[in-house]
N, C-alpha and C positions, 0 to 999 in steps of 0.2 A: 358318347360324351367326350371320349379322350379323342373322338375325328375334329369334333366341334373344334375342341380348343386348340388343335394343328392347325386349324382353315382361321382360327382367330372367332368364333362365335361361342360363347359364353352367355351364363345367366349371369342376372345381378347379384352377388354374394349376399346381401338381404336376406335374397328368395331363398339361397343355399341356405342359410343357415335354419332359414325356418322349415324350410325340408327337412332336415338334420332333425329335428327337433319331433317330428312331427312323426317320423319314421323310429324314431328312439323312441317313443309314445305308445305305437304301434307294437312295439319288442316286447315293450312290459306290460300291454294287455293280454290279458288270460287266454288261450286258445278261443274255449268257448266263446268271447265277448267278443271278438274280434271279426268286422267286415269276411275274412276270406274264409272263416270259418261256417258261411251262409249253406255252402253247399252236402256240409255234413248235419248240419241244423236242421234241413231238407227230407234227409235221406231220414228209412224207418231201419235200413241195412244194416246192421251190426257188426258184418264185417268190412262194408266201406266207412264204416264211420272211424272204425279204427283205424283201418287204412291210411286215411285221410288224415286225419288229426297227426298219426306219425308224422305225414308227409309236411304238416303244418307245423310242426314242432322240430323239424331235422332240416329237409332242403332248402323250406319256403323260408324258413326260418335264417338259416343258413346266407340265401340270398339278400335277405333285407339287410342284416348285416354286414355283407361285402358292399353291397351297394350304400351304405350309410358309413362307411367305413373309408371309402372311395371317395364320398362329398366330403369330408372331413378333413382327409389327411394328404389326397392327392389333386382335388379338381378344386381351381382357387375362381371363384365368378370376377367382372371386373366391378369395378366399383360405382358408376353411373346407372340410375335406376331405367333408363332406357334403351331402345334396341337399337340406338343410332352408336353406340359403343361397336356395335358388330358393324362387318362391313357392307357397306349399301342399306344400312339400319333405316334412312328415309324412305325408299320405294318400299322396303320390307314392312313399314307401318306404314303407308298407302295401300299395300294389297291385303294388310291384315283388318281395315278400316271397312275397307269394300265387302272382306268376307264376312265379316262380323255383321254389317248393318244393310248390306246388297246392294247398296247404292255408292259411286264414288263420291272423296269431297277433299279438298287440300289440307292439309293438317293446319296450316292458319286460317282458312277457312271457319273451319271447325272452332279453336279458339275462339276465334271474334266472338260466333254465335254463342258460344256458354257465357259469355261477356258478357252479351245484351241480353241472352236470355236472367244471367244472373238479376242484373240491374231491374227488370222487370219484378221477381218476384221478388226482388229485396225491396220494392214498391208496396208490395200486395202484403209481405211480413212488417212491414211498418204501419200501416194499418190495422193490422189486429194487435199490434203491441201496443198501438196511440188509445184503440176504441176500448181493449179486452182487457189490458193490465194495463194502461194508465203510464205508459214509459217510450218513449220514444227512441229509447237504443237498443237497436235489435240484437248486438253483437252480447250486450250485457244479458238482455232478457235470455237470449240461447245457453250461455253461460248459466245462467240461474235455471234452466230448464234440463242442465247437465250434470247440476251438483246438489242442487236442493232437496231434501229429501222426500217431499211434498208430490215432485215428479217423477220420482225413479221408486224402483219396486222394492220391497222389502226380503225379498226371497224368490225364487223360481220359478214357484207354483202360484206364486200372486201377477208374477211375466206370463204364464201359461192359463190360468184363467182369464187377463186382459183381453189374450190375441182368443183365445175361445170365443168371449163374447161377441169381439168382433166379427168373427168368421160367422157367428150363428144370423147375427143384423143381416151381413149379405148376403146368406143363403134365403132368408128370408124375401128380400126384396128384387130378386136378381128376375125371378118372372115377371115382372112389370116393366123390365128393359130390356127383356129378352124373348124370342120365343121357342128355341131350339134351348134346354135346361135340364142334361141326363144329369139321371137320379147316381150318384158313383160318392163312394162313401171318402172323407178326408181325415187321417188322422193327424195329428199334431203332438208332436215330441220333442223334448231336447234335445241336442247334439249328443254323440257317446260322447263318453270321459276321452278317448284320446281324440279327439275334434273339437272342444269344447273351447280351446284357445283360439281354434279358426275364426270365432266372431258371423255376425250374419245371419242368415237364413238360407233353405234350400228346397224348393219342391221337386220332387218326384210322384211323376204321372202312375194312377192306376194301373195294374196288369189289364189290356184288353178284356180280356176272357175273364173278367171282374175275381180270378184267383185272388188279388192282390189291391189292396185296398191302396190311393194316393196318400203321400202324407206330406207332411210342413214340417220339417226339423226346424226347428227355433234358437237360434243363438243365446241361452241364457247364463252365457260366464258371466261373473260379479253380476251381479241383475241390479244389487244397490248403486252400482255406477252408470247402469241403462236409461235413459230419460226413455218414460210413457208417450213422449212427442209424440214421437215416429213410429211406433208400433202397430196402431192403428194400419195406419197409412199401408204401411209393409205388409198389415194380414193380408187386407185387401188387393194388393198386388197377386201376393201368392195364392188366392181360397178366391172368392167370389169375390168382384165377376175380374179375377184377374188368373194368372196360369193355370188353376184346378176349371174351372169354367172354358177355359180355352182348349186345356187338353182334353179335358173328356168330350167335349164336340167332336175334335178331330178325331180322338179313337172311335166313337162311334159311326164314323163316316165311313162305312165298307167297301163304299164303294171310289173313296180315294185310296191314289195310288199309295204302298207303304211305304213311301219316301215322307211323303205331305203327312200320314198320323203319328209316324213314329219319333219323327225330326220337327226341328223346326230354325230357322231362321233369326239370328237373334233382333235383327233390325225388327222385323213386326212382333215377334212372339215380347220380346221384351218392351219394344215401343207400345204392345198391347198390355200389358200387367202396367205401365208408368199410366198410359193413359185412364184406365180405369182407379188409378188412385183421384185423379179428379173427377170421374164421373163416380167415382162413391160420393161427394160433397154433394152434387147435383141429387144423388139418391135420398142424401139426408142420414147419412150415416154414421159419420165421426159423432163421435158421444160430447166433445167439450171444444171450446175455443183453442186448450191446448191440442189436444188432437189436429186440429184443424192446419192449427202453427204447424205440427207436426209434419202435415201433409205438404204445406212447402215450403220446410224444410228438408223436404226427401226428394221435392222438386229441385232445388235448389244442389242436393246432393248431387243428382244428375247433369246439372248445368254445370258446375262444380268441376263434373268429370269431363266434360267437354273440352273444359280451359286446362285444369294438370294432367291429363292424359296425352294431348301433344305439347303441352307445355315440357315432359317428362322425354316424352319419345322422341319429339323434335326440334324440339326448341329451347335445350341444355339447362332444363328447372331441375336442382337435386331434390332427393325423397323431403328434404326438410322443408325447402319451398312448397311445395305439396301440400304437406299436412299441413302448414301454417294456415294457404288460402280455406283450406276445405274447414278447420276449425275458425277461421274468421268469420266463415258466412253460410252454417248449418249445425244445427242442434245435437250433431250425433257427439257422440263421446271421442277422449285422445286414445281409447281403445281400439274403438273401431275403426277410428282413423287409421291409424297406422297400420291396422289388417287390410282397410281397403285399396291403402296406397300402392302396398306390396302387391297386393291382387295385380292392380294397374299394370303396374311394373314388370308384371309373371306374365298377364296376356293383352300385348299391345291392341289396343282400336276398341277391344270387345266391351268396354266401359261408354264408349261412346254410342253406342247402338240404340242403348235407351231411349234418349232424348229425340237422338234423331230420328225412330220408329215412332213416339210419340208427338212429336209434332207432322211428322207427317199423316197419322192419322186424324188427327185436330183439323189438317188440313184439308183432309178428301170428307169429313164431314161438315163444315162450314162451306164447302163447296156443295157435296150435294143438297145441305138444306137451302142456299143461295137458288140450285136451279130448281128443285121441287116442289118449294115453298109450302103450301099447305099439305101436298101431298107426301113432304118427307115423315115417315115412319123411323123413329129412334130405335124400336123393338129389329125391324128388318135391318136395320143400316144396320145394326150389331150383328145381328144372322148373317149376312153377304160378307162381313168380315173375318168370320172367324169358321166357313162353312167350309172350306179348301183344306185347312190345316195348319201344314209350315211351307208355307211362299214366301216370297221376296216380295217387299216394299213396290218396284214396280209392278208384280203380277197382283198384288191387293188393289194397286191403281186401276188398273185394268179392268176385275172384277164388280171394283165401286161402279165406274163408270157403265158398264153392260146393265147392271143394275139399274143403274139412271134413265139408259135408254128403255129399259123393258119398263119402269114404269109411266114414261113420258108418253109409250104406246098406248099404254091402255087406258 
């Protein structure tokens, strides 16, 4: 860090500080509670347990300390929430775009499309606020869907029952649009206490060798300030038929390379969990009209990301710019907002992968139903998509299309 800031490459001091923050968090949880405590939590040994625990209480300890000590008092970030602060920061978000989503695309480019993608479903969210609630302002209905207490949860375990039920609907219906559907168990928990400000969600794929069951950590700080919108939408991404459904195929594929089960690509993997928040609607599975809102509203989040993700990196938008757009035209809270911004901000391009992985899946399926026609199968076209693993956006093209021809043959 101290070469970085010799060459002139710095983080945003945002990001510092809430690293700072986060790593001080980390100090004053318990040994036992703590992430790196996992391997003596493991152990039956008695004498590496002790071992261990010193060494987590003295060196490891020791280090997080200099190193939070370091961000504090010696390394200062610059102040622009973007990587074009450092030098050559526009090619550096060009190749961090392509890595993130496999595909190149010009950083205005890019903006336009979260534009017109915006505009569309702020189309599709005025309709259900004309038909559902009887209001024609969607900017106020998301507002009221932010602070009302009618949409937001009472408690943690009433956010943790929500996304439960949800997760049980799509495990339920997922074999009727799928035919490849390993049985791998999903747990779902809160964040630990020192994560809990991070905001969000997060899956983690099963251990292969089924030791280790997948689980859905669920963002439940203040849960009374969390609108139910979106929750839905988001189990569905992460549990059926969205990442837990994606990764258990791939681990189950032995006979892919371990590049393709254990990694994945964020342009499809992620463009794969967006797109399946719309094909739960198609499945019949958001439980209310809010919900529904919810769902694009989370589309909208993604488009969102589109426009201040190079609006941020390349096109001189501060953090406040940012938040502003993103609470102008999505339901999520000023909490998560400003976790998500920061996120942006911390990993250029990778925000954008989403949208673009999901429409280009939208895309290679209205294509093969166009050539198919009768003969397109919804159940296979999901099998041939996610039977490889973690490929790139055009190696999924490729595979649709062989697909196309093998069934054109027969």
């Amino acid at each position: 860090m101290r070469r970085g800031q010799d060459l002139g490459y710095t983080a945003g001091q945002n990001n510092v500080v809430r690293v700072i923050e986060q790593v001080t968090a980390l100090l004053e949880t318990p040994a036992e509670d703590s992430p790196l405590y996992s391997p003596a939590a493991r152990s039956t040994d008695a004498d590496f347990i002790a071992a261990y625990k010193a060494i987590l209480q003295s060196d490891m300890r020791d280090a997080m300390l200099a190193y939070r000590d370091f961000l504090a008092n010696d390394y200062q970030g610059h102040d622009s929430p973007g990587v074009s602060a450092n030098p050559d920061g526009a090619a550096c978000y060009a190749a961090s775009v392509r890595y993130w989503s496999s595909i190149s695309m010009d950083a205005e480019d890019i903006h336009r499309k979260g534009l017109s993608e915006m505009a569309r479903i702020q189309g599709a969210m005025l309709d259900i606020a004309k038909t559902s609630f009887g209001i024609d302002d969607v900017p106020a209905l998301l507002e009221e869907l932010r602070t009302n207490p009618q949409y937001t949860f009472s408690d943690e375990q009433a956010m943790l029952d929500y996304v439960n039920a949800a997760i049980a609907r799509g495990k339920a219906a997922v074999g009727d649009w799928f035919g490849n559907v390993p049985d791998v168990e999903l747990l779902v928990t809160p964040f630990p206490a020192y994560e809990k400000n991070s905001g969000g969600g997060w899956f983690s794929s099963a251990a292969a060798d089924g030791s280790r069951p997948a689980t859905y950590l669920v963002g439940t700080y203040n849960p009374t300030s969390i609108s139910k919108a979106g929750q839905e939408s988001t189990a569905f991404h992460e549990s059926y038929p969205g990442h837990h459904l994606q990764s258990a195929v791939a681990l189950a594929n032995q006979s892919a390379h371990p590049i393709l089960r254990y990694m994945f690509v964020s342009g499809s993997a992620e463009g794969w969990a967006l797109y399946t928040e719309k094909l739960a609607d198609e499945m019949g599975l958001y439980s209310s009209e809010v919900a529904r809102l919810g769902m694009l509203s989370n589309e909208a989040y993604r488009a969102a990301r589109l426009v201040v993700d190079p609006g941020m990196h390349v096109m001189g938008w501060s953090r406040d710019d940012a938040i502003k757009y993103m609470l102008d035209h999505t339901a999520e809270s000023p909490i998560s907002i400003n976790s998500e911004v920061d996120r942006y901000s911390a990993v250029p391009g990778q925000a954008t992968s989403y949208l673009i992985g999901s429409l280009e899946i939208q895309r290679l399926r209205q294509h093969a139903e166009d050539v198919l026609g009768e003969r397109f199968d919804i159940r296979e076209f999901h099998d041939r998509l996610l039977e490889h693993g973690g490929v790139t956006l055009p190696m999924l093209g490729a595979n649709i299309e062989s697909w196309i021809r093998h069934v054109q043959g027969n």
